[in-house]
N, C-alpha and C positions, 0 to 999 in steps of 0.2 A: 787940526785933529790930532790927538794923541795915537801915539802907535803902541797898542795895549802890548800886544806879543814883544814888542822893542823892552814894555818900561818892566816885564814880566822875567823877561831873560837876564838884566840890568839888577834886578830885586834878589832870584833865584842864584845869581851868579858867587851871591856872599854867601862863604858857608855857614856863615852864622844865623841869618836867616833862613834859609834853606832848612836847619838843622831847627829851626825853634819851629817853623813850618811845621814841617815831622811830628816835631812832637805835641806839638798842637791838632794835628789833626788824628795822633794816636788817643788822647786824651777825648775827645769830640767823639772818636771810634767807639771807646769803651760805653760812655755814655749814651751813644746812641744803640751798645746793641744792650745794656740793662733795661735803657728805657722800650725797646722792641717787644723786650720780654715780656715789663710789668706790663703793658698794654693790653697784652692777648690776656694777663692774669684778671687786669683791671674788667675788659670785660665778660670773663666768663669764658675762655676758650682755653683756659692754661689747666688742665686735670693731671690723673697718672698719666695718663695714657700719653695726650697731646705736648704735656709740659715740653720732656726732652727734646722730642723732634722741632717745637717751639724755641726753645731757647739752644738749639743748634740751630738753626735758621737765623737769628737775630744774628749770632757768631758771622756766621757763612757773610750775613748782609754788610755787615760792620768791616769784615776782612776785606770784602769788596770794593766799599764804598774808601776804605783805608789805601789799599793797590793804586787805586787809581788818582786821587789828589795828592798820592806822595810819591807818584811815577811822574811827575810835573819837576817838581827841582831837583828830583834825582838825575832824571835827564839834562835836565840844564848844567847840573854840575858835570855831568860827563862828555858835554860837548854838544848836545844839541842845541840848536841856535847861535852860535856864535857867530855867523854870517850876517845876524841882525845889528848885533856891534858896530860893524864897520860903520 
């Protein structure tokens, strides 16, 4: 069996991937809070009114969604996991 968290901590531990990680999933970020947006536009729910509160939510969801898959090698570069190494 492979030890996913072993080959995780092993991958994350380079900062160079770590670092393309990042920015790949800031990238992925942006895009997915435009596409959040056009969606509500696409079907009919993006007006004055609802726009902004709209497409601050996509924002909110994107920053969210951003926090948490790039709190994965931030942590590993700062020392969680290293126990896995041995």
């Amino acid at each position: 069996r492979h030890d996913i968290f072993k080959m995780m901590v092993v991958g994350f531990n380079n900062i160079w991937v770590s670092g393309f990680y990042v920015l790949g999933m800031a990238l992925l970020c942006l895009h997915l809070s435009h596409g959040t947006s056009s969606m509500f536009q696409s079907i009919g729910w993006k007006n004055q009114t609802y726009g902004p509160i709209l497409d601050k939510l996509a924002k909110v969801a994107a920053a969210v969604i951003f926090l948490g898959y790039s709190s994965i090698p931030i942590s590993i570069l700062l020392g969680y996991g290293r126990e896995a190494l041995k």
